[in-house]
N, C-alpha and C positions, 0 to 999 in steps of 0.2 A: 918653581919660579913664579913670581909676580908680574906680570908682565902690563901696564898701563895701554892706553888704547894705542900712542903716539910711537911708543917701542913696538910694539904688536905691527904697525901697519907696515912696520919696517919687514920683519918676521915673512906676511904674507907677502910682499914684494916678489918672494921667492914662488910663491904660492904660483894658481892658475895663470896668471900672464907672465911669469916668469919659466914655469917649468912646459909649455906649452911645446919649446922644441924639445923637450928632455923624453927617452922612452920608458916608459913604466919598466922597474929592477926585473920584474920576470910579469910575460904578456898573460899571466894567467886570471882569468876574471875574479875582480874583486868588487864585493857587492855590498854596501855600507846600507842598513838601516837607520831611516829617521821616525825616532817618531816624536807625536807634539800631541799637545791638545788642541780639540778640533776650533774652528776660530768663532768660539763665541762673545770674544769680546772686539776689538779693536787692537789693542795689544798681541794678543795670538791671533787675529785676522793677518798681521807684519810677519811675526813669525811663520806662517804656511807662504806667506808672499814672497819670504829671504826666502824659508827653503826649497820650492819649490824653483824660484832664478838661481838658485845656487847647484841644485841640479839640472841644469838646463846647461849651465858654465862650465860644468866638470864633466858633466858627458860627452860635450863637444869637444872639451879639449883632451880625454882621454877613454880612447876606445875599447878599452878592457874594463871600465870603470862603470860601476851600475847602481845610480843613489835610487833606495827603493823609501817613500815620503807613506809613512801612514799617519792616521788621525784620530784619537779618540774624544770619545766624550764623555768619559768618568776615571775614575784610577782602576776598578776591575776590566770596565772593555778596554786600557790600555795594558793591562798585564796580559789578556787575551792575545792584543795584539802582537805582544812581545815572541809570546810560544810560536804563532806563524812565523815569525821574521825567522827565528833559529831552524826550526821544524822544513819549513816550504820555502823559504827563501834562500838561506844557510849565507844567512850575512857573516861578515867576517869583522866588520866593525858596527856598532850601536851608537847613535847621539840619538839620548833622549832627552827630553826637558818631561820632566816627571809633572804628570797632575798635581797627585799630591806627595812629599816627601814619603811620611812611614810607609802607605800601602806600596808603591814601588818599590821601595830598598829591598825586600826577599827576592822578589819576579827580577829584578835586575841582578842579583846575584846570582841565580839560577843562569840566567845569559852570559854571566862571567863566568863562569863555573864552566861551560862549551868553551873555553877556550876564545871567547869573543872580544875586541879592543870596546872599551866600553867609555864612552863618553860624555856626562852630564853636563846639563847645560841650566842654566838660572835655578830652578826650585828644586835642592842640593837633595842628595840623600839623606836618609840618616845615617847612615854609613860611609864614609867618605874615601874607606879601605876599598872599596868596591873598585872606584874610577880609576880609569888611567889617565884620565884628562878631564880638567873642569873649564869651565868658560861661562863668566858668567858680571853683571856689573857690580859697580863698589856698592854692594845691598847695606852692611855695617857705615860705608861714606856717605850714604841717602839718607838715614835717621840722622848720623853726626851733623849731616850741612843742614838737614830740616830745623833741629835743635837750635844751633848755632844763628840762623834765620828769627826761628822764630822769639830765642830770647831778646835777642840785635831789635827787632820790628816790635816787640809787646813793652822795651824796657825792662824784662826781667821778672813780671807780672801780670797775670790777669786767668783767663777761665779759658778753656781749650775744649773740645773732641778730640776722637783719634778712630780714623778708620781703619779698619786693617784690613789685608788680603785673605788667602785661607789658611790654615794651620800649618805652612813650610818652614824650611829651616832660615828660609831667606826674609819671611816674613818677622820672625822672630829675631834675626838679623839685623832687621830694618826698626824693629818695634822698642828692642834692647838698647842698640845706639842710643834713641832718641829718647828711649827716657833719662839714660844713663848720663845725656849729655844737656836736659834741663834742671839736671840735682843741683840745689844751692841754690836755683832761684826761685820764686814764686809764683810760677805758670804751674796750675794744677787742670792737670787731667781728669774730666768731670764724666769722662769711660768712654771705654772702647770697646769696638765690637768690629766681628769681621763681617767686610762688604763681600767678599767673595772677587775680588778683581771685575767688578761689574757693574755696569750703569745702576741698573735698576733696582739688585740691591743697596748700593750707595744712595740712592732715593729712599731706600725705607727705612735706613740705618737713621738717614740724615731727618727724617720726617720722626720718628721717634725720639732722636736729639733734641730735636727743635719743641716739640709738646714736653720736655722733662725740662729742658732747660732754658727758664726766662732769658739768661743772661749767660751769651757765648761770645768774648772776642775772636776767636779764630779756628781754624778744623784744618789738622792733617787728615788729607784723602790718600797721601802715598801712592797714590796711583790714578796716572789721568783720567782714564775708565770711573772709577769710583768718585773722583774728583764732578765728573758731569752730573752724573747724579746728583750730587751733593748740591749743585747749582740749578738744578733743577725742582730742588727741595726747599730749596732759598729763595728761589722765584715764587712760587706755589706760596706760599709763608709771609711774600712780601718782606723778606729780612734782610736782603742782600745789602743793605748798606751797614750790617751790624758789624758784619766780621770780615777777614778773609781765607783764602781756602788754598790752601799749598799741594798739588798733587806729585805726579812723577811719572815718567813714560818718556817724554818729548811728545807729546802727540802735538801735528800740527797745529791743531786749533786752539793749544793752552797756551803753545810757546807766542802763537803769533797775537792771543789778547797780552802777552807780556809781553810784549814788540810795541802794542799798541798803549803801552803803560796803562792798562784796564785794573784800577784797585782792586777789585775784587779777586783777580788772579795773577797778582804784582809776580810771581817766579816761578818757574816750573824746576826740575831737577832731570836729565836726563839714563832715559833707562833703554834704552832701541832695541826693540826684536831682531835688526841685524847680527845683532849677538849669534842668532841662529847660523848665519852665511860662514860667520869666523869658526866655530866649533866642527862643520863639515869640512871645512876648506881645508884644516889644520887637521883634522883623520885624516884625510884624504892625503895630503903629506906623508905622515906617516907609512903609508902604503905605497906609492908610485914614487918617491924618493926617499923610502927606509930614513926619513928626518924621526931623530929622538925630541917625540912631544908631548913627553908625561909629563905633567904639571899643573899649575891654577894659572890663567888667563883671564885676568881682571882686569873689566875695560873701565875706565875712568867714569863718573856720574856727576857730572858739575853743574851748577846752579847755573839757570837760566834766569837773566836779568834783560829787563828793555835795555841797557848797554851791549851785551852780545846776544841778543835774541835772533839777529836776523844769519849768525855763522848757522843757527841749528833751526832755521825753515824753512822746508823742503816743500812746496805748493803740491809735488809731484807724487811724492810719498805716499804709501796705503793706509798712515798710519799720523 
């Protein structure tokens, strides 16, 4: 099943403040493993932020329930991590958000294979037989509506970049959309290269751009993270009034220079690490109300515009 953000909120209704008087089907301790990448950028800084308050929610409200949050920092220390959770922890469910796609899809099959509820979240396997639950934003919607932007805003012509995240299935996702959805017009992609979901490579991607290429109307950063960079690269350069620069996250400070109708970052595209909060929530269902929650849960990723910029700024946010 499909499920958009606005259906989904309906779903968890049922979730923690709904199931709060209900008592877990059998009081026997159930131990869910999360794990993430550790928060090297801003975007997974939100993610350890969801999931860490999301187990703080579910432990209080359920006292057989034990979310155990680990962290890595490459894709081997997170298959490392994974052997502990089964080994010494003997979780009974898994939400991972994989580092990277390939290198996880075995080490997560291995966990599936124990007999483990196994749940992926944003940067997809390559295997997709693995999951019993995905959760994750419209990644193919993020390149469609970037496209569709940026033909609408150039006229249909002119010279581009294109940053990319790291080698995932959602990155490819996101990358495939978007060319797929400039074919027929004139906007040529003058290369692309992956930022790593990260400022400061988006700084060197963007400063190497900038020394190759005299003449760039606009740059997808895909990602708010990579997106700074990239404006920091254009500062650096003095270019900033050449082009502009589309990225994606929501991160407070893109949507609110698009609140401020700031040209150089006219629209952000929404992509929230709360992702993380709904994928626990929704195991965690699973287990203390036996709810059947196999399926894809796809939260909505809609263009932020200074007309609705102020529904998606959050001052309060980590993120």
């Amino acid at each position: 099943m499909n499920l958009k953000i606005k259906s989904l909120v309906v779903s968890l209704s049922l979730g923690v403040s709904g199931l709060i008087g209900f008592k877990a089907v059998a009081q026997e301790q159930i131990k869910i493993g999360v794990s993430v990448p550790s928060a090297d950028h801003g975007w997974t800084g939100g993610i350890d932020f969801f999931a860490q308050q999301t187990k703080k929610r579910l432990e209080a409200a359920y006292k057989n329930l034990q979310v155990v949050v680990v962290t890595a920092t490459n894709a081997s220390d997170q298959a490392n991590t994974l052997e502990d959770l089964v080994a010494a922890q003997q979780i009974k469910a898994l939400v991972i958000l994989p580092y990277e796609s390939a290198p996880l899809t075995e080490p997560v099959r291995q966990v599936k294979k124990k007999g483990v509820f196994v749940t992926v979240v944003d940067r997809a396997l390559t295997d997709p037989n693995i999951q019993d639950l995905y959760v994750a934003g419209d990644n193919p919607g993020m390149g469609k509506i970037a496209a569709k932007y940026f033909a609408d805003r150039l006229g249909g012509k002119g010279n581009i970049v294109v940053l990319r995240g790291l080698p995932t299935v959602i990155d490819n996702q996101r990358f495939d959309a978007f060319m797929d959805g400039i074919k027929g017009t004139q906007i040529k992609v003058l290369d692309s290269k992956y930022a790593n979901w990260n400022r400061d490579d988006g700084f060197k991607v963007m400063q190497d751009f900038l020394t190759r290429f005299p003449h760039i109307d606009a740059v997808w950063a895909q990602d708010d993270d990579i997106a700074l960079g990239v404006l920091d690269a254009l500062r650096q350069a003095h270019r900033e009034k050449e082009m502009f620069v589309v990225g994606g996250g929501g991160m407070k400070q893109i949507v609110k220079r698009g609140e401020d109708k700031d040209t150089l970052v006219p629209v952000d595209i929404i992509y929230s690490p709360s992702m993380i909060a709904v994928a626990i929530e929704v195991t965690a269902l699973h287990f203390v109300a036996q709810l059947p929650v196999n399926g894809h849960y796809i939260l909505d990723s809609p263009l932020v515009t200074p007309d609705n910029a102020a529904q998606y700024y959050f001052p309060n946010s980590p993120f």
